[in-house]
C-alpha positions as CSV (number, residue, x, y, z in Angstrom):
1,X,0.3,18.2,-17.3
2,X,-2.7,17.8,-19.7
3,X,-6.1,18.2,-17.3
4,X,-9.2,16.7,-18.6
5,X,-12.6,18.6,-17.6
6,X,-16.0,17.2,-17.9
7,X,-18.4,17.7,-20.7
8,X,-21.1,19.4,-18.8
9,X,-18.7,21.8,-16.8
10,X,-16.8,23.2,-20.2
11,X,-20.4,23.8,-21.9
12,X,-21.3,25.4,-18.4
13,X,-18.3,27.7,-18.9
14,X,-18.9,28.3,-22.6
15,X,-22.9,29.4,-22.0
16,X,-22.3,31.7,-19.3
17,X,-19.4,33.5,-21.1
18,X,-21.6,33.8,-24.1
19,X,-24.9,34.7,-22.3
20,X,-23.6,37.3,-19.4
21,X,-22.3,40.9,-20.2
22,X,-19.7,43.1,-18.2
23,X,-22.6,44.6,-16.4
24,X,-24.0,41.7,-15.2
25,X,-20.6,40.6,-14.1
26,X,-20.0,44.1,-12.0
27,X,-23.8,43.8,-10.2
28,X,-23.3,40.1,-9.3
29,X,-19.6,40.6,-8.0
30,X,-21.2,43.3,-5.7
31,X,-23.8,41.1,-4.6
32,X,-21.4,38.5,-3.6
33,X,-19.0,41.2,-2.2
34,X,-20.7,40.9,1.5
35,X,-21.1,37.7,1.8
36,X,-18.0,36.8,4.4
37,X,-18.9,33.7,5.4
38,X,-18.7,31.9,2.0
39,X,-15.4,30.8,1.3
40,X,-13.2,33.2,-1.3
41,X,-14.3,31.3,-5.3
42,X,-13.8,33.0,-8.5
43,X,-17.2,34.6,-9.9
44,X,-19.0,32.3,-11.7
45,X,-20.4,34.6,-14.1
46,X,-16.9,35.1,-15.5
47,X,-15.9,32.4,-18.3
48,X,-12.2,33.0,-17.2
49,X,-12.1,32.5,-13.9
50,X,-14.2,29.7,-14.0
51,X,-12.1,28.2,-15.9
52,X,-8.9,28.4,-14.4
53,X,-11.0,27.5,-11.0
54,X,-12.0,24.1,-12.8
55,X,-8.6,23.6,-14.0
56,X,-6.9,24.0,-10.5
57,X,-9.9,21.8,-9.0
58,X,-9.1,18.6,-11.4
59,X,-5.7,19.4,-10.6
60,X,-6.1,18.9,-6.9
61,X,-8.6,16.0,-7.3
62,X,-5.9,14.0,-9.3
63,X,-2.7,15.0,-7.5
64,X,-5.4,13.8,-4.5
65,X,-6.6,10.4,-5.8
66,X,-2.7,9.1,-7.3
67,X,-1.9,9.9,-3.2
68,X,-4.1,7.9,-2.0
69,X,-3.6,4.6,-5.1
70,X,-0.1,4.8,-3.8
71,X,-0.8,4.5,-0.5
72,X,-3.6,2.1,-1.1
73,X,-2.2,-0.3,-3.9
74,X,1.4,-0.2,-2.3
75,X,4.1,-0.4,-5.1
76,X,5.7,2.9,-6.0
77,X,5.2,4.4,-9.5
78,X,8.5,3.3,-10.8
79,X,7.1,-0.4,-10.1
80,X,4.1,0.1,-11.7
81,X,4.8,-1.1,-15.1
82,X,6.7,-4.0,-13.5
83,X,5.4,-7.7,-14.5
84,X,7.1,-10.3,-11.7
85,X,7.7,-8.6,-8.8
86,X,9.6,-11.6,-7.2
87,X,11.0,-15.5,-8.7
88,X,11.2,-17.9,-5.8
89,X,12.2,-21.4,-6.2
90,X,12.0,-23.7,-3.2
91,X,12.0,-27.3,-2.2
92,X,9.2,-29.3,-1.0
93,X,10.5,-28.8,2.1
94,X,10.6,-24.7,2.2
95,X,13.9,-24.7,1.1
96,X,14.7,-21.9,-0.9
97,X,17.2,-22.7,-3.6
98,X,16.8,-19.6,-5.8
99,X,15.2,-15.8,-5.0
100,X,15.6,-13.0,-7.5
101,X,13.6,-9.6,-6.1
102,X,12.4,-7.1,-9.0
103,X,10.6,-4.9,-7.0
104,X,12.2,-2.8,-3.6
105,X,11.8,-5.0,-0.9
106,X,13.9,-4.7,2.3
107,X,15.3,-8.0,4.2
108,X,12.5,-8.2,6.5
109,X,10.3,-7.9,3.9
110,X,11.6,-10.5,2.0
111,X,11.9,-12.6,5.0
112,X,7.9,-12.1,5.4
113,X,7.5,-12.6,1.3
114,X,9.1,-16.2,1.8
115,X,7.7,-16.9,5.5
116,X,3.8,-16.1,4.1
117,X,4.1,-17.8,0.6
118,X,5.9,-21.0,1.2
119,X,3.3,-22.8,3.4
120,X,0.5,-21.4,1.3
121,X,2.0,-22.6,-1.9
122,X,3.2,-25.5,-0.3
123,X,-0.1,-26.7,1.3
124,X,-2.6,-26.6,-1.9
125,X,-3.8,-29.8,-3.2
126,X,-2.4,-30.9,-6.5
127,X,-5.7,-30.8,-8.0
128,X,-6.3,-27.2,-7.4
129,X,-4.9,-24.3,-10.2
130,X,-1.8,-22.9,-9.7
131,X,-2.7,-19.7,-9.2
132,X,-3.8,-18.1,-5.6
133,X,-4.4,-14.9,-4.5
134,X,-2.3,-13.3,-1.8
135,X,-2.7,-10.0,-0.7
136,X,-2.5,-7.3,-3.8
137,X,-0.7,-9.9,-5.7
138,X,-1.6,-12.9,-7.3
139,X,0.9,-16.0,-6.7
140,X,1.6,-18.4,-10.1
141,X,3.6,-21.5,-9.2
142,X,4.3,-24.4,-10.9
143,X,6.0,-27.5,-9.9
144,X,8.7,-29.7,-11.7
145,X,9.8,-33.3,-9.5
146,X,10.8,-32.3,-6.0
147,X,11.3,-28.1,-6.8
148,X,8.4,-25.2,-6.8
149,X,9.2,-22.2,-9.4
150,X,7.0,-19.3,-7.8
151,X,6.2,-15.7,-9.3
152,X,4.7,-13.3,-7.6
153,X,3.0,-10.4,-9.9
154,X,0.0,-7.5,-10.2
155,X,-3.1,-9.0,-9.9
156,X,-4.3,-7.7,-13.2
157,X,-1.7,-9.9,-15.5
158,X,-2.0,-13.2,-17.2
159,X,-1.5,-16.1,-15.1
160,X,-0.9,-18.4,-18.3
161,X,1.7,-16.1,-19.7
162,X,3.7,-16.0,-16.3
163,X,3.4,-20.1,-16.6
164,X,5.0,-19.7,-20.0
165,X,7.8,-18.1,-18.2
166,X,8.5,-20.6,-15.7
167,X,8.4,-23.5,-18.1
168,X,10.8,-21.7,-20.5
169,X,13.5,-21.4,-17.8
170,X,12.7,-24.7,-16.6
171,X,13.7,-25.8,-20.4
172,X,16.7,-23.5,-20.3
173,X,18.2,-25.2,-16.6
174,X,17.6,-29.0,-18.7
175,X,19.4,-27.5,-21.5
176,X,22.4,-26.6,-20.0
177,X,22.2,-29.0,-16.4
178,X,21.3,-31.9,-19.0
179,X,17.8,-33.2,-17.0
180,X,18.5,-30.8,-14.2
181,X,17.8,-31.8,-10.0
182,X,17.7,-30.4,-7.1
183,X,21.9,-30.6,-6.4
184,X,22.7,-29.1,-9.6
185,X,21.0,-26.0,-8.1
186,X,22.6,-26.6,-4.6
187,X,26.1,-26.9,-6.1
188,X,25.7,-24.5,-8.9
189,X,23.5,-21.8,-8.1
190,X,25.2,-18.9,-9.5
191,X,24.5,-20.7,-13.0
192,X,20.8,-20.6,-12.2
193,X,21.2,-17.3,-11.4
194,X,22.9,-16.2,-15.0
195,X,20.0,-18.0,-17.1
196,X,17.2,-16.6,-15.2
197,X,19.7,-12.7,-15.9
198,X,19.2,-13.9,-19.4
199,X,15.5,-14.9,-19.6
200,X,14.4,-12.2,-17.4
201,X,15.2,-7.8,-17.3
202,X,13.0,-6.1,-14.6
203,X,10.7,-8.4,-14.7
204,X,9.9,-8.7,-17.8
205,X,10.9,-11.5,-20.5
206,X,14.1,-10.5,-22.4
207,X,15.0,-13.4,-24.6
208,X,12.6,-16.4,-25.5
209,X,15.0,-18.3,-27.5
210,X,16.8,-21.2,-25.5
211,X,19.0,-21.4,-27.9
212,X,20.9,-18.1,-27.4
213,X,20.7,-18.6,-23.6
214,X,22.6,-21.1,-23.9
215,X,25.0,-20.0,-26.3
216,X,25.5,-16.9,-23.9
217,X,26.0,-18.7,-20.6
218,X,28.6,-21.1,-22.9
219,X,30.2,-18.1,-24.1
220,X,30.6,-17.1,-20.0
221,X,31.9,-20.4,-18.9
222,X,34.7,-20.1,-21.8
223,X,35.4,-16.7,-20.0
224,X,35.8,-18.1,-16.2
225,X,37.8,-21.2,-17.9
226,X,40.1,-18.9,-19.6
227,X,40.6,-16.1,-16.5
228,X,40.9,-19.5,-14.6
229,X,44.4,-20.6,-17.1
230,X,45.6,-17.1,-16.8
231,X,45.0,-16.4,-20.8
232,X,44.0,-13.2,-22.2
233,X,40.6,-13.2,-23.7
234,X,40.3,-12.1,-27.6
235,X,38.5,-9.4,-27.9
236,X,38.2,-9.5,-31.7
237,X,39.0,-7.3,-34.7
């Protein structure tokens, strides 16, 4: 684990190892020998133990402070590198038509996720941004006719980016819907679901070409048609 120290503590270190002598070591240990009440420290005169004190100390300070981020911040560390956290799409009327979770949430979280976000999403002028703060998260939504495409992600990432993502698998559902509505996503959900597979990885973008989206969900449909017939699918040289 590679432990940083300050600049003026090492030099500290460095001086008194250089300056002190074995017999000044001996008379100051014996000095401090009687003194009870002080808690048990490494002598200071001696450049080794101070050092490995220091060492242990930053080692306790930063075991210390990533406690207390986690239980401050709230996503575990294996989250941490994670861009959208959740992908809501819901009606104008708080229907939702579409939830993919990248980040461990249980049902009742995701219950409260949808309860809190939908009115305050669904309540903001159209003349306000489409981004909003909401707890340690930041909320970018965008909406296309009757249907709001929501993201939820870390507070410290790019708004406009995430708003590149949205609009990229709005283009890939009018790519392979043809000018895609509401009912297509009502009658063919699990379609939405396998382009969004496509576009997005845990939470972060995986393919930005539309093109071989669509080829791959194409390349799917020719596999449920031909499971559907009964006819063995060619698997190639």
């Amino acid at each position: 684990v590679p432990l940083l120290l300050t600049k003026h503590a090492y030099a500290a270190v460095i001086d008194s190892g250089a300056s002190t002598s074995l017999a000044a070591q001996a008379q100051a240990a014996q000095q401090n020998s009687h003194q009870l009440t002080r808690p048990f420290v490494p002598s200071a005169t001696s450049s080794a133990w101070q050092l490995l004190f220091l060492l242990l100390q930053e080692l306790v300070l930063g075991i210390q402070y990533r406690r207390d981020q986690q239980l401050t911040l709230g996503p575990c560390p294996e989250d941490a590198g994670t861009m959208i956290h959740f992908f809501i799409l819901m009606s104008r009327q708080g229907k939702v038509r579409l939830a993919k979770w990248y980040s461990t949430y249980t049902q009742k979280e995701r219950a409260r996720v949808v309860k809190e976000t939908t009115p305050l999403v669904l309540s903001r002028p159209l003349k306000l941004c489409n981004f909003v703060e909401w707890k340690n998260l930041k909320l970018v939504y965008k909406r296309y006719a009757s249907l709001y495409f929501l993201c939820g992600v870390d507070a410290s990432d790019n708004e406009l980016l995430v708003l590149e993502i949205i609009h990229h698998f709005v283009e890939g559902l009018d790519v392979y819907f043809g000018n895609v509505c509401e009912l297509d996503l009502i009658f063919n959900f699990h379609k939405a679901y396998y382009i969004l597979d496509e576009l997005l990885i845990a939470g972060e973008l995986q393919e930005p070409s539309k093109r071989v989206i669509s080829r791959v969900i194409e390349a799917q449909d020719q596999l449920v048609e031909q499971a559907k017939d009964g006819t063995e699918v060619d698997s190639g040289p």
